[in-house]
KOLVO-524425 format. One record per residue (C-alpha): residue in one letter; chain; x, y, z. Coordinates in steps of 0.1 Angstrom, whole numbers. Example, Ala and Ser with C-alpha at 12.3 -4.5 7.8 and 13.67 -1.06 7.14 Angstrom:
<rs>
  residu  chaine     xx     yy     zz
       A       A    123    -45     78
       S       A    137    -11     71
</rs>
This chain:
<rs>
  residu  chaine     xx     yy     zz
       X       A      0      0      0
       X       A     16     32     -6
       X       A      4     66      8
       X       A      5     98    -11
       X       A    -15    138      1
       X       A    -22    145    -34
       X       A    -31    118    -61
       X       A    -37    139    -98
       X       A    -51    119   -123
       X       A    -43    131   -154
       X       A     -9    143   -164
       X       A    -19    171   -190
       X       A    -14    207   -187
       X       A    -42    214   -155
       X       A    -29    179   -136
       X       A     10    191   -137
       X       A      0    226   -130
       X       A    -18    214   -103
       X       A     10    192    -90
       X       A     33    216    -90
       X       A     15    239    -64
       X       A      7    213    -43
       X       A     45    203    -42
       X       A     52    235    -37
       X       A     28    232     -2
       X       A     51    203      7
       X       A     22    182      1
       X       A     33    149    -14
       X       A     18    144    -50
       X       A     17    115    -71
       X       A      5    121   -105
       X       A     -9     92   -127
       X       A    -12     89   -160
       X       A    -25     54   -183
       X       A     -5     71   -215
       X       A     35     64   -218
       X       A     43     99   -220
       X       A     29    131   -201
       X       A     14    164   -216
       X       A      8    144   -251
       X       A    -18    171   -258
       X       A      3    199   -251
       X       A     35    185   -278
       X       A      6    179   -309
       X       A     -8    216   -299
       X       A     -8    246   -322
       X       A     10    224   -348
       X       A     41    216   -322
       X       A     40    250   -310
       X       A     17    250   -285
       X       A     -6    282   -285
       X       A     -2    286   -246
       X       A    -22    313   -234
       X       A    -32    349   -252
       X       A    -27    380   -242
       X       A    -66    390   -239
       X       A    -82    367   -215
       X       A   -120    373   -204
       X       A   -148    353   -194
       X       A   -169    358   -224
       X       A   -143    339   -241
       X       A   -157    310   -223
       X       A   -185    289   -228
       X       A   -204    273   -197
       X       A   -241    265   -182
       X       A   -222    287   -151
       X       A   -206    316   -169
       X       A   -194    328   -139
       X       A   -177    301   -127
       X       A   -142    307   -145
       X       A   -139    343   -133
       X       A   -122    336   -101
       X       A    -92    310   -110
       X       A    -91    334   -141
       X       A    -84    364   -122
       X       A    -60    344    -99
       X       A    -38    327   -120
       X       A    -36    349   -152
       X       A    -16    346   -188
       X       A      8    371   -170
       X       A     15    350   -147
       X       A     21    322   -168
       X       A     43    341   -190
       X       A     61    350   -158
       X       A     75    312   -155
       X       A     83    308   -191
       X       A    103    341   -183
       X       A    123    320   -157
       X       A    131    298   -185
       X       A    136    319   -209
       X       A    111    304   -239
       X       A    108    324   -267
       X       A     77    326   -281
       X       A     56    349   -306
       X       A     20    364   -312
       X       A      3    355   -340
       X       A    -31    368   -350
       X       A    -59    377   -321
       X       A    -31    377   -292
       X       A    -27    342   -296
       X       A      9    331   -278
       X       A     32    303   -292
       X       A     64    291   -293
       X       A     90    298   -312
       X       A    108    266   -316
       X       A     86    237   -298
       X       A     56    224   -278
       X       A     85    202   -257
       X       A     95    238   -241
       X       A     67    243   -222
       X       A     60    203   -214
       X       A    101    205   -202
       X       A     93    234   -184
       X       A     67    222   -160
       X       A     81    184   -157
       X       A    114    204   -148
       X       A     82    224   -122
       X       A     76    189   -112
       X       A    107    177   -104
       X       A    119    211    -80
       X       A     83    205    -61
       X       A     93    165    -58
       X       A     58    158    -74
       X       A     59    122    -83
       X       A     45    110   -118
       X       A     38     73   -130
       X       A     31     71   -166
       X       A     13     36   -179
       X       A     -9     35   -151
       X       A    -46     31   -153
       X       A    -68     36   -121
       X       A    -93      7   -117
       X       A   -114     18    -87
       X       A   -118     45    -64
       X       A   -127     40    -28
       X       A   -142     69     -4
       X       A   -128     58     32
       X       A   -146     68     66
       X       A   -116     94     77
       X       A   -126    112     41
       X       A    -95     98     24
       X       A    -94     77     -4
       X       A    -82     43    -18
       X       A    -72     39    -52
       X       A    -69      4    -72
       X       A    -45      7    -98
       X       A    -37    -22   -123
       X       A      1    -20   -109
       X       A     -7    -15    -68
       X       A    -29      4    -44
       X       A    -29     38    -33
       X       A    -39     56      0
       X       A    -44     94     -2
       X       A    -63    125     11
       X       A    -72    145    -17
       X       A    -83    133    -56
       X       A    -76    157    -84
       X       A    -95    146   -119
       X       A    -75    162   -145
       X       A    -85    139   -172
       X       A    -96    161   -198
       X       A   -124    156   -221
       X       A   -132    131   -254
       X       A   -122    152   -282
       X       A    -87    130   -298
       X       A    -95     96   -288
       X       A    -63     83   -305
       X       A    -47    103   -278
       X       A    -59     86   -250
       X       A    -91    105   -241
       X       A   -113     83   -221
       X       A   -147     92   -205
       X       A   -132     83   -168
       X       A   -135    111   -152
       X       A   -169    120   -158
       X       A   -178     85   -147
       X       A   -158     90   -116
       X       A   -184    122   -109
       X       A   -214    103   -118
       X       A   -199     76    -95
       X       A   -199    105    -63
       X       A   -232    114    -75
       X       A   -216    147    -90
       X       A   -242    156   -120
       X       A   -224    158   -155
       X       A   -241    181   -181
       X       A   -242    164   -219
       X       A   -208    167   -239
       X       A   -204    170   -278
       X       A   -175    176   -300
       X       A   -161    215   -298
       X       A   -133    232   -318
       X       A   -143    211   -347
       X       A   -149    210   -383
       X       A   -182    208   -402
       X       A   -193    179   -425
       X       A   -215    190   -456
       X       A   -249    172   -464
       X       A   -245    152   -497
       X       A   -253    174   -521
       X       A   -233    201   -510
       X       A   -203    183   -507
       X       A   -204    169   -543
       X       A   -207    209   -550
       X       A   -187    223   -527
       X       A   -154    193   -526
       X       A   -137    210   -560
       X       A   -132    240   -538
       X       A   -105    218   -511
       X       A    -78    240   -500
       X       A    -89    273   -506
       X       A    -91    291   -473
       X       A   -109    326   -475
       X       A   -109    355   -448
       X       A   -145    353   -439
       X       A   -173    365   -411
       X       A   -191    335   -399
       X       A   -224    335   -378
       X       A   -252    322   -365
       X       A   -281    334   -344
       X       A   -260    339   -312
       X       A   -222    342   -321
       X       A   -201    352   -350
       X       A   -162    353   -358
       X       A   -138    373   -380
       X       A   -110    343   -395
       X       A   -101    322   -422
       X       A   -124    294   -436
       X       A   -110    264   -453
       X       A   -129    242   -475
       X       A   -118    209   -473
       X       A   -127    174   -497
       X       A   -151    166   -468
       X       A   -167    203   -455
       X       A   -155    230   -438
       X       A   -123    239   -415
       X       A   -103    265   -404
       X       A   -106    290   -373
       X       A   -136    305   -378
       X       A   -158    273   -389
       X       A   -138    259   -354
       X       A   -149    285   -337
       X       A   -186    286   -350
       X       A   -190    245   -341
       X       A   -185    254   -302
       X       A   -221    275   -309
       X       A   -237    251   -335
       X       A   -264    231   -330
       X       A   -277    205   -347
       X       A   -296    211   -378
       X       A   -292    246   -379
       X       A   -277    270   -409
       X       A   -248    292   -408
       X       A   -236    320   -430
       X       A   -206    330   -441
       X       A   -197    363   -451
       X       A   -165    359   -478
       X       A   -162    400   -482
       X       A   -167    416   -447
       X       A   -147    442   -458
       X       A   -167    454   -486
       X       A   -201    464   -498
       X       A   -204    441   -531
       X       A   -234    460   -545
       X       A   -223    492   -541
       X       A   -191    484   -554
       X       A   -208    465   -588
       X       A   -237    493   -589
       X       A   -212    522   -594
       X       A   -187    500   -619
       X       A   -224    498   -635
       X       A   -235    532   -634
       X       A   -201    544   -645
       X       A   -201    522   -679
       X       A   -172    494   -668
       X       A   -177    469   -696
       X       A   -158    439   -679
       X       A   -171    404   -671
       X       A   -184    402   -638
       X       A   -160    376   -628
       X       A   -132    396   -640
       X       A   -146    423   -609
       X       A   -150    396   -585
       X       A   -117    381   -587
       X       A   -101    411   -578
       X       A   -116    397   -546
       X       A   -116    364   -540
       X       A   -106    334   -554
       X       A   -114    321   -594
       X       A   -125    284   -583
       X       A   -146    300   -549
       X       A   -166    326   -574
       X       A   -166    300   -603
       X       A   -188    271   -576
       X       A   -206    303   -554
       X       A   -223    322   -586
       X       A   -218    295   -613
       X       A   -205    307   -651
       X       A   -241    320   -667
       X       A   -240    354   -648
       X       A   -202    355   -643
       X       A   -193    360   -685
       X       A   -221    387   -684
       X       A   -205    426   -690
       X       A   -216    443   -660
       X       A   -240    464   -679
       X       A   -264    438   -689
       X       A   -265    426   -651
       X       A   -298    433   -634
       X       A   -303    450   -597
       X       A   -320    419   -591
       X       A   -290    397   -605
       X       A   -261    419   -580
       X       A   -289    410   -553
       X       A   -280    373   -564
       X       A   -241    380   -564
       X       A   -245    397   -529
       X       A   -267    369   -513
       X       A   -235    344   -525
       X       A   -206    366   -517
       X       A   -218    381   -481
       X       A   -248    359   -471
       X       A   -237    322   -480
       X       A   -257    306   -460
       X       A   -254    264   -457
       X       A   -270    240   -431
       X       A   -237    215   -419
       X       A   -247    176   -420
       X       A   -227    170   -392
       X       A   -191    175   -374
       X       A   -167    158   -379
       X       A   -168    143   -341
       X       A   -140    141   -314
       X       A   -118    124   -337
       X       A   -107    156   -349
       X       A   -123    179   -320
       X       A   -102    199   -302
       X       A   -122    203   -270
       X       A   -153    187   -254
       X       A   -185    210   -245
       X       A   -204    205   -215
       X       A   -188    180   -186
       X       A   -191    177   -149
       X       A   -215    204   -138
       X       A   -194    236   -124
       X       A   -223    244    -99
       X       A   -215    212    -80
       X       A   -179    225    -75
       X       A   -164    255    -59
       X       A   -151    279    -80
       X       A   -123    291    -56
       X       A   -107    257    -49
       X       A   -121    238    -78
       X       A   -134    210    -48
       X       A   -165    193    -50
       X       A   -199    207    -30
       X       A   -204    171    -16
       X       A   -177    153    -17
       X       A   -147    166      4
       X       A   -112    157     -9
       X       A   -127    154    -46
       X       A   -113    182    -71
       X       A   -121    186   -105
       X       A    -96    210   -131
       X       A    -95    218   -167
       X       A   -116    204   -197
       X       A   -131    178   -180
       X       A   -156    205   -159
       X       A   -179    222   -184
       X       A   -155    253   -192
       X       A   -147    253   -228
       X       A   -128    281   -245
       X       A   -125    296   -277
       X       A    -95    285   -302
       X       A    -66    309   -295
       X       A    -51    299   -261
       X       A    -76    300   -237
       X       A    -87    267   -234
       X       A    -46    263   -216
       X       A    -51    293   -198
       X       A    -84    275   -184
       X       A    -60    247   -173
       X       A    -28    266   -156
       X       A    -57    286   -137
       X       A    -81    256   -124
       X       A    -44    237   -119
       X       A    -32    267    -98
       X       A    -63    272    -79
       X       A    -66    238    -69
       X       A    -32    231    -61
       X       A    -35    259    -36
       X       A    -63    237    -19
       X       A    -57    203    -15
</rs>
């Protein structure tokens, strides 16, 4: 039997953060881990760069059933204080677009970094090691089966992340381990994900794979400014990602490809002022041949611009800045970079991260139902819960 304060299950970015801190304490921490390698999400990140936090971090850039809820670890444990300790280790990183933090030469600098975290705070981590069991005990500690021995401890910290890259490991064992303490857990789908096309469209929209445009995309309650990609299957890139964590079953989206512009009054004054060129010769000043050739089809785009009717640029406008196109689908948590929903935050507290109900029971990162935007903050989410709980327990 071996004794441990802190078991973390998980060894991702919130479970090492929150080892760390609890090490820190002088609590002892064992961190366990069924995978052969820790932070395997944080080396595939951002392309191997790992987008590590931004430099804008609010609530609204959350999305929960208790909006709320990520305010306090937010405001406790922020991006500047994470870019304080990859100061101490001097990582260069870079911003790209939206404040969006990476690194300049590889994901393994920030997974070194907080192993290295690990090791000055003597938090312990055993890697191929799946948990079978948990036990609650009557002095409010717990006993843990694993398939190599059994472990005694005070406090449990579920840092097991969410569905989304199944290939990676992602299991749905920690949100059976609430359901298990009678903690409720609120319905999880695929978030951060791209969009399968119904049938039809895809047979029409497939030629188009590869081109990614700058677009507006929205729906009845969100919209963001980025890139679409069309791909053989649907649609990608940020702003389709970013859309999917809003998206609903069954419902339409639009895409805006020209945000920038107004497209009628633009082909009403080329009109008006006697411009005698094709209309697709105008429009691919703008966009992309192949993208105009599938949106508005060849019959009105070898037409001179003065035999065009109003009713016709109406047309052109409705394909160019209101595109709109019901997704069949996502493409799941195969490619999913997040899970929505999770255990219910209103069952834990939002300063230590513990359970309501169950004392010694802590719950950090993906697996609670705090899900971020693409850009960062869904790492922020995890250094902050980590911090806050290893504070606690």
């Amino acid at each position: 039997m071996q004794k441990a304060d802190v078991v973390v299950i998980g060894a991702g970015a919130s479970g090492l953060m929150c080892a760390i801190e609890a090490g820190k304490r002088g609590r002892s921490v064992l961190v366990l881990d069924h995978a052969n390698k820790a932070g395997k999400k944080i080396l595939m990140s951002g392309g191997g760069r790992c987008n590590f936090t931004n430099y804008s971090i609010e609530a609204e850039n959350y999305i929960s059933q208790n909006p709320h809820f990520c305010k306090s670890a937010l405001s406790r444990y922020t991006q500047w204080d994470f870019l304080a300790l990859i100061g101490q280790y001097n990582i260069p990183f870079h911003e790209r677009s939206h404040g969006q933090l990476f690194c300049n030469d590889s994901a393994k600098d920030i997974l070194n970094m907080l192993l290295a975290e690990c090791i000055k705070a003597n938090a312990a981590i055993r890697l191929n090691c799946s948990v079978q069991n948990i036990e609650k005990l009557a002095d409010n500690g717990f006993l843990l089966n694993t398939d190599k021995d059994s472990i005694q401890c005070q406090s449990i910290v579920v840092a097991t992340g969410g569905l989304s890259i199944p290939k990676m490991g992602a299991t749905a064992f920690g949100y059976q381990l609430a359901e298990q303490f009678n903690i409720n857990v609120l319905p999880v789908s695929a978030g951060l994900v791209p969009f399968t096309l119904q049938p039809g469209d895809k047979e029409q929209y497939s030629p188009l794979s590869g081109i990614a445009v700058p677009c507006v995309v929205s729906n009845q309650r969100q919209n963001f400014k980025e890139n679409v990609l069309f791909t053989h299957r649907g649609l990608s890139g940020p702003a389709i990602l970013q859309i999917s964590s809003y998206w609903n079953a069954g419902e339409k989206i639009i895409v805006n490809f020209l945000p920038e512009l107004n497209v009628s009054q633009i082909l009403l004054e080329k009109r008006k002022n006697k411009v005698k060129m094709q209309l697709k010769t105008i429009l691919a000043e703008y966009l992309p041949k192949r993208l105009i050739d599938v949106l508005i089809g060849q019959k009105i785009l070898v037409c001179s611009l003065q035999d065009i009717s109003n009713k016709q640029i109406e047309q052109v406008v409705q394909k160019t800045q209101s595109w709109t196109i019901k997704p069949n689908g996502t493409e799941g948590y195969r490619t999913a970079e997040v899970t929505l929903g999770g255990v219910d935050c209103s069952e834990i507290s939002s300063k230590t991260m513990q359970s309501q109900t169950v004392a010694g029971l802590y719950f950090i990162g993906e697996v609670l139902d705090v899900t971020g935007w693409l850009g960062g903050y869904n790492f922020q989410w995890a250094w902050s819960s980590g911090w806050c709980a290893g504070q606690y327990v």
